[in-house]
N, C-alpha and C positions, 0 to 999 in steps of 0.2 A: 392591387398587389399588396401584398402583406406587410408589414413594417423589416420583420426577420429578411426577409427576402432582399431587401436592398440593401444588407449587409453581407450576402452571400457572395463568395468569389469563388473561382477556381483552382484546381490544382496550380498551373501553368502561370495566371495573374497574381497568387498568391507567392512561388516562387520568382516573379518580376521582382514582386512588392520585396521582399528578403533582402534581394540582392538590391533595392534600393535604401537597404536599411529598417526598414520593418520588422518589430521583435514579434517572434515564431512563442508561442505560448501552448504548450505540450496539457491539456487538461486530465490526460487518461494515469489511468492505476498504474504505478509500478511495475507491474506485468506486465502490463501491456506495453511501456515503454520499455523494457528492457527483451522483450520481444523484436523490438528495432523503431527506431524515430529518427525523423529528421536531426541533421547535423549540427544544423543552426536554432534547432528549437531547446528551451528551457522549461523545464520540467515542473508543473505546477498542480498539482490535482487540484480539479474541479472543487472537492473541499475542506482543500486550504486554500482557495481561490481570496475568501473573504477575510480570511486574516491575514492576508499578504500582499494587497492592493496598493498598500501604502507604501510599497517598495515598488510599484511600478509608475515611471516618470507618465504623467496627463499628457506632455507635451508628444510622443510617439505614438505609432502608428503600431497597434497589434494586430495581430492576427491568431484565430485559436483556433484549435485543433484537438480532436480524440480520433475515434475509432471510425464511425459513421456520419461526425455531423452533429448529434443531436445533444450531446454533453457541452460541445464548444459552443451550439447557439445558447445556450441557458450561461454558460461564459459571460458571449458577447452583452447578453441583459442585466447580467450583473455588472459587466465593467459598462456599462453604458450607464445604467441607476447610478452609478458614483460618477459620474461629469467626465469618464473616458470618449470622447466622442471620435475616434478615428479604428473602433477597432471592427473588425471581420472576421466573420464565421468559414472556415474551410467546407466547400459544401461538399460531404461526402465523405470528409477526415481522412485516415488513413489510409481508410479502403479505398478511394478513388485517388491519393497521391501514389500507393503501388502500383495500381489499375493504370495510371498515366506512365509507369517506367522511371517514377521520378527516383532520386537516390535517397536510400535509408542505410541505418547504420545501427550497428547493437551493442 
């Protein structure tokens, strides 16, 4: 199994993780967020990702997020290379939290 892969979670476990307090990390463009995102996520593109890490507490549990998946694991490898070690790749991103019925907001 892949290393990426043991950081990937679901729609439905990633929504567990939220409401257990886990900060929602929004990676996509502008557009696409205001297209509609989650309620509880906070908006960070992928690249301003690296100059703004330092505003995100090591101690929490992330969770990241775009479109498909494939923005938020390149995310998770960056906040992981700087000593993040609790965060998660949404696997499938937005299009599989719609796809589940979850709630979004614009």
């Amino acid at each position: 199994m892949q290393e990426e892969t043991l950081h990937d979670i679901t729609p439905a476990e990633a929504r567990r993780r939220i409401a257990a307090g886990a900060l929602l990390i929004d990676v996509r463009e502008r557009d696409e967020w205001d297209d509609g995102h989650v309620a509880e996520a906070r908006h960070l593109p992928l690249a301003e990702l690296p100059e703004c890490m330092d505003t995100l507490p090591k101690e929490c549990e992330f969770i990241v997020l775009c479109h498909s998946g494939k923005r938020s694991a390149r995310a998770r490898a960056l906040l992981a290379a700087q000593g993040y070690d609790r965060v998660y790749n949404l696997d499938g991103g937005m299009l599989a939290w719609v796809r589940d019925g979850l709630p979004v907001v614009s």
